[in-house]
Structure formats: C-alpha cells, structure tokens
C-alpha positions, 0 to 999 in steps of 0.5 A: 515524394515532396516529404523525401525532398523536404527532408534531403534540403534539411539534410543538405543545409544541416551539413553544410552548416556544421562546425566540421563543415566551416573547418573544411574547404568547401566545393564550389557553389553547386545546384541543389533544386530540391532545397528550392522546391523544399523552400517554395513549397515551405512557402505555401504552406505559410500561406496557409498556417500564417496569411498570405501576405505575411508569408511573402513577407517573410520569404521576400529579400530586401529588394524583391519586386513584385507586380500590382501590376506596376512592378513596386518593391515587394517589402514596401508594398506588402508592409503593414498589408492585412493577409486576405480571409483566404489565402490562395493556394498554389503548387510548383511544378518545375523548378530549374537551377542555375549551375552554382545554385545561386539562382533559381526559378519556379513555375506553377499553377495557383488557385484562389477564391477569384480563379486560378492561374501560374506563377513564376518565382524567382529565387536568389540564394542568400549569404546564410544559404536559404533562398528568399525570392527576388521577383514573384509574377503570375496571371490569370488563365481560363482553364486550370493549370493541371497539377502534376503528381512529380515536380520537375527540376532541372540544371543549366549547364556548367561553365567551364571549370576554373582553378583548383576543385576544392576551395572555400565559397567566394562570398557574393561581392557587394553592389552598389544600390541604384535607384529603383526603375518601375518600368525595368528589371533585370539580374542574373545567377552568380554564375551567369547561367542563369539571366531574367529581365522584365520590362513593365508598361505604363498600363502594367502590362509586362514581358518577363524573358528567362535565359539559361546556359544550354549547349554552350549558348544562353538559350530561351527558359520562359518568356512570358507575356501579361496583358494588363491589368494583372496582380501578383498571384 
C-alpha cells in the first residue's frame, strides 16, 4: 500500500516538473495527500538510514518550530545537534489537506527507547513543490498508539471558485519577517482552509488548535493539549 502511494507522489511530481508541463497552463493548486504521506513516510526512513536529527534538518523549512518544550526555531535548535544512538520510529496514520494543497497535516504514533507516543506534523508546500514541515509536536502516552494497516487522508472543503479554470499557479506572495514569539504561532494554507495556532506557556506546557474548511464553516481538526515538560517526538 505505502509503495503505490510513494510511487503515484513520484509520478504526480514528475509531471508537473516536465518541460511540457511549464509550457502548458496549469490547473489551479489542487490536494495531493498522497505526496504527503509519501514525503512523511520518506521522512521516517531518514531517520532510520541517516539520524534522527539530520533528518529533521533536512526535512525542516527555514522557519520551522519545534517544541523542547519551549517552542524554539527548528534549524537553530537542531543545528550542529549529534543524531541519538537510536532514533525513534514513527508511523503516520491520517493525513488531511487543505483544498489547494498547500497545506497539510499529519497524525500518528511514535515509539522510542524512552516510550512511546503521537506526533502532529504540519507541512507547508514549498515553491519547488516538495513539502518540508513548518511545525513538529508530540507527547508521551501510557499506552501505544495502535498502528493501523491503512493511512487515512482527507481534504477540506474547496472555497468557491474564482476566474477562468485553467491558468498558471500564483507564486505564494512574499511576507514580511517578524520577530520570533516563543510564546505564539500561527499560519494558515494559501487557501485559508486550512488555519493552525499553538500557544506555549512559560513552563512549556502548550495548546495546539487545528481549523479546516467543512460545510462552509472552519470547523475543529484537532485540538491538542500537553502538559509540561514535554519534548519534541
């Protein structure tokens, strides 16, 4: 199952990559979560074949946070960090989409030498087209997580269409930086339907609330709570 969607992500990418493909007019930015769930689960085995903390690394974009627990910025953090004798494992199990793909979020369970837990993943589509996460969060739980035989995925709901069907993907337009907040975070897909917003406490406990798009409304995804302390997954 995970190998036919790996190689339908490859395929997907592949086209829209082509020299035919930038001479044509594209369609409008669409959902693709199997080109998530193909790129978390290519994450993984990175952290199996290079270390765990390379492989955040290379999977983080530029601004991505992470939580220690203080949320601190990801590359920062992880720069010059040795990659643990072991690095845990962990198994996505539901990924949702916003309408224009975007954005996109992924849930699972994880295991280590210390116990086990879930992690939330949010992924932000990059100019290239590849997805690098934005924001990484997990906890600890008594018991395991089961780890199911499918991987679900979902898509929010599509706003309503604007101008002609066919015309080239609008680049994502510049923002201006600002200044890091250890205390919040938010961001949203292009489309808006898809909006995240964490808010940590002083002793790292943390609220991590997920919006999507559904019958019209922004409608709760996940809300998740973590008492602190609590460390990355």
């Amino acid at each position: 199952m995970t190998l036919r969607i790996a190689l339908s992500a490859v395929l997907a990418l592949s086209a829209l990559t082509s020299p035919a493909a930038a001479r044509e007019p594209r369609l409008r930015p669409a959902a693709n979560p199997s080109a998530v769930i193909a790129r978390e689960l290519e994450f993984a085995s990175a952290a199996q074949a290079k270390g765990q903390w390379t492989a955040f690394r290379e999977f983080a974009a530029a601004d991505a946070v992470m939580f220690t627990p203080a949320m601190v910025l990801a590359q920062g953090w992880l720069k010059g960090r040795a990659d643990p004798p072991a690095a845990i494992r962990w198994q996505p199990a539901e990924v949702w989409s916003s309408c224009d793909g975007s954005l996109a979020v992924s849930h699972g369970a994880w295991q280590g030498a210390k116990g086990s837990g879930y992690f939330t993943t949010i992924w932000q589509r990059q100019s290239g087209g590849r997805y690098k996460w934005v924001l990484d969060s997990g906890d600890t739980l008594k018991e395991p997580l089961a780890v199911p035989e499918m991987i679900s995925a979902h898509v929010a709901d599509c706003p309503a269409a604007k101008g002609p069907l066919m015309r080239r993907e609008a680049k994502r337009p510049k923002t201006a930086a600002t200044a890091f907040d250890p205390a919040s975070r938010s961001g949203r897909s292009d489309d808006g339907t898809i909006a995240w917003t964490v808010t940590v406490a002083a002793d790292g406990a943390r609220n991590l609330s997920i919006e999507w798009k559904k019958d019209d409304t922004l409608q709760p995804l996940l809300i998740q709570q973590v008492v602190a302390p609590a460390g990355p997954r």
